[in-house]
C-alpha positions in Angstrom: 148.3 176.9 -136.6 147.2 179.3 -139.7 150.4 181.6 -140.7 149.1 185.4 -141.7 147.7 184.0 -145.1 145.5 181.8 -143.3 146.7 178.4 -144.8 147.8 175.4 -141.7 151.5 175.2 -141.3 153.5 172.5 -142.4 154.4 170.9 -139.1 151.0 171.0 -137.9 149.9 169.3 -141.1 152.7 166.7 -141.0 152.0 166.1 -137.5 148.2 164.9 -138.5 149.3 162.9 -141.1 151.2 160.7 -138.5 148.6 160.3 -136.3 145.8 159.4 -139.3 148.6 156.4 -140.7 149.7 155.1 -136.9 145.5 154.9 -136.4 144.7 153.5 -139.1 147.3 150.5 -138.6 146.2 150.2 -135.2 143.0 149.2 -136.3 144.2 146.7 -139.2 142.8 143.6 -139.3 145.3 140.5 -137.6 143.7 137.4 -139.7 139.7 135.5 -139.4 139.0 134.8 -135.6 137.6 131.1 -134.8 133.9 131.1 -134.2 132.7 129.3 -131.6 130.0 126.3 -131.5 127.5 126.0 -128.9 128.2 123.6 -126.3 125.7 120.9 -126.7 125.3 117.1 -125.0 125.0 114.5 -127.8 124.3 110.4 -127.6 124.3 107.9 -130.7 121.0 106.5 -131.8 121.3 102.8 -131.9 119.0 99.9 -133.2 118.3 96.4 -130.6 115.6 94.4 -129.4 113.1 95.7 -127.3 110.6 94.4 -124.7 107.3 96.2 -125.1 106.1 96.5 -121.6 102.9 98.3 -119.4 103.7 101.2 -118.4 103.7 102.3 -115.3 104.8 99.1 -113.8 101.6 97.8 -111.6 102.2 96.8 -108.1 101.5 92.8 -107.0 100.4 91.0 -104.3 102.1 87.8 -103.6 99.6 84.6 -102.6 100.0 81.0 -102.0 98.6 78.9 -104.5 96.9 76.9 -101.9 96.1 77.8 -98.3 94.7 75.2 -95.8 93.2 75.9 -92.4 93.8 72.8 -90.5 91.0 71.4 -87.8 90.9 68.3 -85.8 88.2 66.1 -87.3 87.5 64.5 -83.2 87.8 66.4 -80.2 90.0 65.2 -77.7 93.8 66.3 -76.2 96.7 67.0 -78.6 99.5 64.4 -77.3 102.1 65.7 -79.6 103.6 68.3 -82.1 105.4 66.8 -84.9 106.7 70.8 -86.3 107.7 73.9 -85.7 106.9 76.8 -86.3 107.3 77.9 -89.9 108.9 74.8 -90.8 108.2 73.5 -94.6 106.4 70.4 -94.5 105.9 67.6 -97.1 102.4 66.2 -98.2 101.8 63.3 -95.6 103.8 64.7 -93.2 102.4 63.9 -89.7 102.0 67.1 -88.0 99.2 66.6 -84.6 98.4 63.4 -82.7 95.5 63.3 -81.1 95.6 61.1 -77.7 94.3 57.9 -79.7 93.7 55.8 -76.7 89.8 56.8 -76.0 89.6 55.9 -80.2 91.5 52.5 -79.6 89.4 51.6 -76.4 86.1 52.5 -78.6 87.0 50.2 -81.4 88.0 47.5 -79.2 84.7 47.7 -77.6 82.8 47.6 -80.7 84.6 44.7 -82.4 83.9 42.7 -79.2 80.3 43.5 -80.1 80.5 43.0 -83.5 81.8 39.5 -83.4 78.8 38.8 -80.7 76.4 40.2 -82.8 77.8 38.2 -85.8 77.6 35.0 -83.6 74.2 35.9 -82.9 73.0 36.4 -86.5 74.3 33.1 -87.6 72.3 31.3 -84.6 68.9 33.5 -86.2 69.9 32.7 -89.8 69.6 29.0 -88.7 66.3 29.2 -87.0 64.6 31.4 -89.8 65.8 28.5 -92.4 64.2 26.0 -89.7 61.0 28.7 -89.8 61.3 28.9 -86.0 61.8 32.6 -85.7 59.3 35.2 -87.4 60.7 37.6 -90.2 61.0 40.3 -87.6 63.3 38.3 -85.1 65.8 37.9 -88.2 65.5 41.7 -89.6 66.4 42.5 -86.1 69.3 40.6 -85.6 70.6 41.4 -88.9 70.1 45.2 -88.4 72.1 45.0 -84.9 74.7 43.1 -87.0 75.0 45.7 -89.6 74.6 48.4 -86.9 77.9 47.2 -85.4 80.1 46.7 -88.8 79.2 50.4 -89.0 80.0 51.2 -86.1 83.3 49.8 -86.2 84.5 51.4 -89.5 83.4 54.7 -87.4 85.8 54.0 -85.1 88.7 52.8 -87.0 88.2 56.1 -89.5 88.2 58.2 -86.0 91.5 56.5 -85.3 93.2 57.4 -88.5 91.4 61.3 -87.9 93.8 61.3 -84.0 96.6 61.4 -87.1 96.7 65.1 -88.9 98.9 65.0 -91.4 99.9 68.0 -94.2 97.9 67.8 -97.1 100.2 69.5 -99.9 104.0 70.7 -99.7 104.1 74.3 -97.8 104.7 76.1 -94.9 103.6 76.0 -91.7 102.2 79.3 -89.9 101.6 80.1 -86.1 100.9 77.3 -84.0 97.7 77.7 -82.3 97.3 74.8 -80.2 100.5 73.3 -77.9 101.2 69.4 -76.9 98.6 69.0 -73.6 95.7 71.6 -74.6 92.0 69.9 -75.1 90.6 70.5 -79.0 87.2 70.5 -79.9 86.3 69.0 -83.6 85.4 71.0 -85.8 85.5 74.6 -84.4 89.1 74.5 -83.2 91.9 76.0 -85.6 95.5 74.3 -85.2 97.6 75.5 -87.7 97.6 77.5 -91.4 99.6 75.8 -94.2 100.6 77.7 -96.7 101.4 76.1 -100.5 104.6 78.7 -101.9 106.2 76.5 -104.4 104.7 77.5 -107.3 103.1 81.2 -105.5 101.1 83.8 -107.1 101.4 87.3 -107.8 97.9 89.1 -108.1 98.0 92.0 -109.8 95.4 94.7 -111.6 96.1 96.3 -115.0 93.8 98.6 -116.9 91.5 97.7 -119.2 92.9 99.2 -122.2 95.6 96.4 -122.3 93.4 93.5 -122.4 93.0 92.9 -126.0 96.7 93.1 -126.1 97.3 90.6 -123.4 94.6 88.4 -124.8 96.7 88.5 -128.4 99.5 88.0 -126.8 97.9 84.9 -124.9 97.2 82.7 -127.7 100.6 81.7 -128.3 103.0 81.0 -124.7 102.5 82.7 -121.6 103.7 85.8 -121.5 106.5 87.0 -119.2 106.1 88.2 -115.5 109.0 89.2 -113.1 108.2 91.2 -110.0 110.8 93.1 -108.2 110.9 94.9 -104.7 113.8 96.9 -102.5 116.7 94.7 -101.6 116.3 92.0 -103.5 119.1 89.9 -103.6 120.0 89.0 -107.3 117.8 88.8 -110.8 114.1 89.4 -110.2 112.2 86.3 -110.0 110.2 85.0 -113.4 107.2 83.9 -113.5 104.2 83.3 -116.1 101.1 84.9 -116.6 98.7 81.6 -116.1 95.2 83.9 -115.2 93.1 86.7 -116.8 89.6 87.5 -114.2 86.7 86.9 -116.4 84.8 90.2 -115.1 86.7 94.1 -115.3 86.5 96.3 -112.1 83.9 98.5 -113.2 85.1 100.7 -110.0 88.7 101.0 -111.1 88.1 100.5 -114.6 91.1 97.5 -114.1 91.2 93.9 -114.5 93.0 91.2 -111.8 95.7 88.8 -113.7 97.6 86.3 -111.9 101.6 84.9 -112.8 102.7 81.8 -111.2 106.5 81.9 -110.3 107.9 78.0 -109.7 109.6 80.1 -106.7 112.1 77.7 -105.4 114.1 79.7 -103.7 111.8 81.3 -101.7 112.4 84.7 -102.8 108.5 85.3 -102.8 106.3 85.1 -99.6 102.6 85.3 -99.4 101.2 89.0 -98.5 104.8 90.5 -100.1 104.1 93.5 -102.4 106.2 93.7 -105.6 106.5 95.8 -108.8 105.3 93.6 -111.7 106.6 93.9 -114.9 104.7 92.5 -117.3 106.1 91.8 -121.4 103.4 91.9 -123.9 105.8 91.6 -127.1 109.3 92.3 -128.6 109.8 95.5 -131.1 112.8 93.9 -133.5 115.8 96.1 -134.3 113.8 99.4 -133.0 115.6 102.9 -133.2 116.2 104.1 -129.7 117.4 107.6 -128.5 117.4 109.0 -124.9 113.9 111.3 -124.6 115.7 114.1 -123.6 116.3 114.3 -127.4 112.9 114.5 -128.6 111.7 118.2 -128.8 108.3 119.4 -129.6 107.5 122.4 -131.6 104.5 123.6 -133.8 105.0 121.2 -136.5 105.2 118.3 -133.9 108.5 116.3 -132.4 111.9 116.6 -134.2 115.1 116.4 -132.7 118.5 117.9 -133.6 121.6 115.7 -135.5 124.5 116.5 -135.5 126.0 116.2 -138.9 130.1 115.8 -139.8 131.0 119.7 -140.3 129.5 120.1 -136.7 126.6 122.0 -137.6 123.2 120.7 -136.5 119.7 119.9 -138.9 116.8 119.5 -137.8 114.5 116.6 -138.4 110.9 116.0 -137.6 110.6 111.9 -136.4 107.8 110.3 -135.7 108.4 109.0 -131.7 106.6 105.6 -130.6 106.5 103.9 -127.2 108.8 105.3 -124.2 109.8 104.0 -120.8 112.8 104.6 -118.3 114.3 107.4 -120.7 114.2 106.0 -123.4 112.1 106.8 -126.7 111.4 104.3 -129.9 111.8 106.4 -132.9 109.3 104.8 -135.3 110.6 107.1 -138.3 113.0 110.2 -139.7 116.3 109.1 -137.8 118.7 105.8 -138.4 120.6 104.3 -136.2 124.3 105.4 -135.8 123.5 109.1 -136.2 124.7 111.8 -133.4 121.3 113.5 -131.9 121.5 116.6 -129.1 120.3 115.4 -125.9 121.1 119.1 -124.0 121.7 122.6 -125.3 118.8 122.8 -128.0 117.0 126.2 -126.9 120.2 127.8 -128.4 120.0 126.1 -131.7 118.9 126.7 -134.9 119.3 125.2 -138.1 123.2 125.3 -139.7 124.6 126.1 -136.3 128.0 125.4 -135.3 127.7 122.7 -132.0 130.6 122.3 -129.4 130.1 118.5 -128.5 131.3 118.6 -124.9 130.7 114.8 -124.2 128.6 112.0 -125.0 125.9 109.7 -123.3 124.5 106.7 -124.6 121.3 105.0 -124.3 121.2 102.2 -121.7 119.2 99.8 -123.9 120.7 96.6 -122.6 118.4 97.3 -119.7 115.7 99.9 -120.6 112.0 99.0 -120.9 109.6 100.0 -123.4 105.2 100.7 -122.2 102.9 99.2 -123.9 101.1 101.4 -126.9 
């Protein structure tokens, strides 16, 4: 309050003074607060071996190496089944008889003849030495002879024929014809064998890889394993053994077959599989998970983390990629930290909280082909 003169008392002035010193200590400063880093997924870049593979894997077809439609060489009845059904067979095995009696009464028949005719020849070969029969009379005989030993080799190969036997190692398919039904030679079909030990797997890659595969394919085979859903242990391996001589000018693809030795039957003709197919190896490569790998205007770089916590960024050059995983060809070395989530909110120099860690899964990743 102003006295008469004008001038602020002194308890009003005191009283302000109190005020000024209790704010001002309010506001004093306690000591530096901790700044914190942004959280941020990391993973290790590590160096191994890696297959270089085509990539998308194509899709197979699985053949035998050998199919056999099997036909009775002579009509007659079937008189027994020697299989069943989707039995595996061995070259040889007998798998048809053919009622042989009708053959057997033929061939006796004929040999009767043959031995009369032969009987008969030596009496003509006699007379034409005597010159009592004419040329004709012996050409005659002779021909009936020969007619007959024919004849008789006819019916001794139709004998073996009642016999149908496998004619390689597979499996047997539907049975078409039972024990008592009548066959007619050649148009009747009995039975489909089916060769799966070795087996095929057809399959169509695009053109672009075939100078690579026919690199690759001066030296071994290259490597083939084909997967599909609930397969029951490792994929099955196989070689690639053919390259078609002609591209799909449709599809712009070319047909390559592997042979797999297949012996435990995991294969079976008409299957459909996912074929992976390794052109090469890439030695002691430098692979990160791709989530890593960001793009901006002066191309791909990717974020590391360094000791202090704070982050650099560094341009890499990136090559091939599959399954999550990215080669980096050059600009990072393995055993340094890279971001794999959080980077929109970085910059250079900025404080990272690393709130865990992933790591590639190379033991089993798979690289595409360039």
């Amino acid at each position: 309050m102003k006295n008469v003169f004008g001038f602020l008392s002194f308890d009003f002035m005191a009283t302000a003074l109190a005020v000024v010193v209790l704010a001002g200590g309010c506001s004093r400063d306690n000591g530096p607060k901790a700044v914190a880093g942004v959280p941020v997924l990391v993973a290790q870049a590590v160096a191994t071996n890696l297959p270089v593979r085509i990539d998308p894997p194509p899709v197979g077809h699985v053949m035998p190496v050998s199919t056999v439609t099997i036909h009775s060489q002579i009509g007659g009845i079937i008189s027994e089944v020697h299989f069943k059904e989707g039995q595996e067979v061995k070259k040889g095995d007998l798998l048809f008889t053919i009622d042989p009696r009708p053959m057997q009464a033929a061939l006796a028949r004929d040999k009767a003849q043959l031995e009369n005719a032969k009987i008969q020849f030596d009496r003509e070969q006699k007379l034409f030495d005597q010159k009592l029969v004419s040329q004709d009379e012996f050409d005659t005989s002779k021909s009936a002879r020969d007619t007959l030993a024919a004849t008789v080799q006819s019916d001794e190969l139709n004998l073996e024929f009642t016999a149908i036997r496998a004619p390689f190692d597979g499996v047997t398919g539907s049975l078409q014809f039972h024990e008592g039904n009548v066959v007619k030679a050649p148009d009747d079909t009995l039975l489909t064998v089916n060769q799966i030990r070795p087996i095929y797997v057809a399959f169509a890659v695009p053109e672009q890889y075939l100078p690579e595969i026919q690199k690759q394919m001066v030296g071994d085979p290259l490597s083939v394993t084909a997967t599909y859903g609930n397969l029951d242990g490792p994929p099955p391996e196989g070689k690639l053994t053919f390259i078609d001589n002609t591209v799909d000018a449709t599809t712009g693809t070319i047909l390559l077959k592997a042979t797999f030795p297949n012996e435990d039957n995991a294969l079976w003709p008409g299957q459909f599989v996912q074929v992976t197919l390794t052109l090469s190896e890439l030695m002691n490569a430098v692979v990160v998970p791709s989530q890593a790998v960001q793009t901006g205007q002066n191309g791909q770089f990717i974020y590391i983390v360094k000791p202090d916590q704070t982050v650099e960024e560094r341009t890499v050059k990136t090559g091939i990629a599959f399954d999550g995983e990215t080669v980096i060809q050059s600009g990072l070395q393995a055993g340094e930290t890279v971001v794999t989530d959080g980077q929109l909110r970085l910059a250079p120099g900025v404080m990272v909280d690393v709130k865990s860690s992933i790591q590639p899964a190379v033991a089993a990743s798979t690289t595409n082909a360039p």
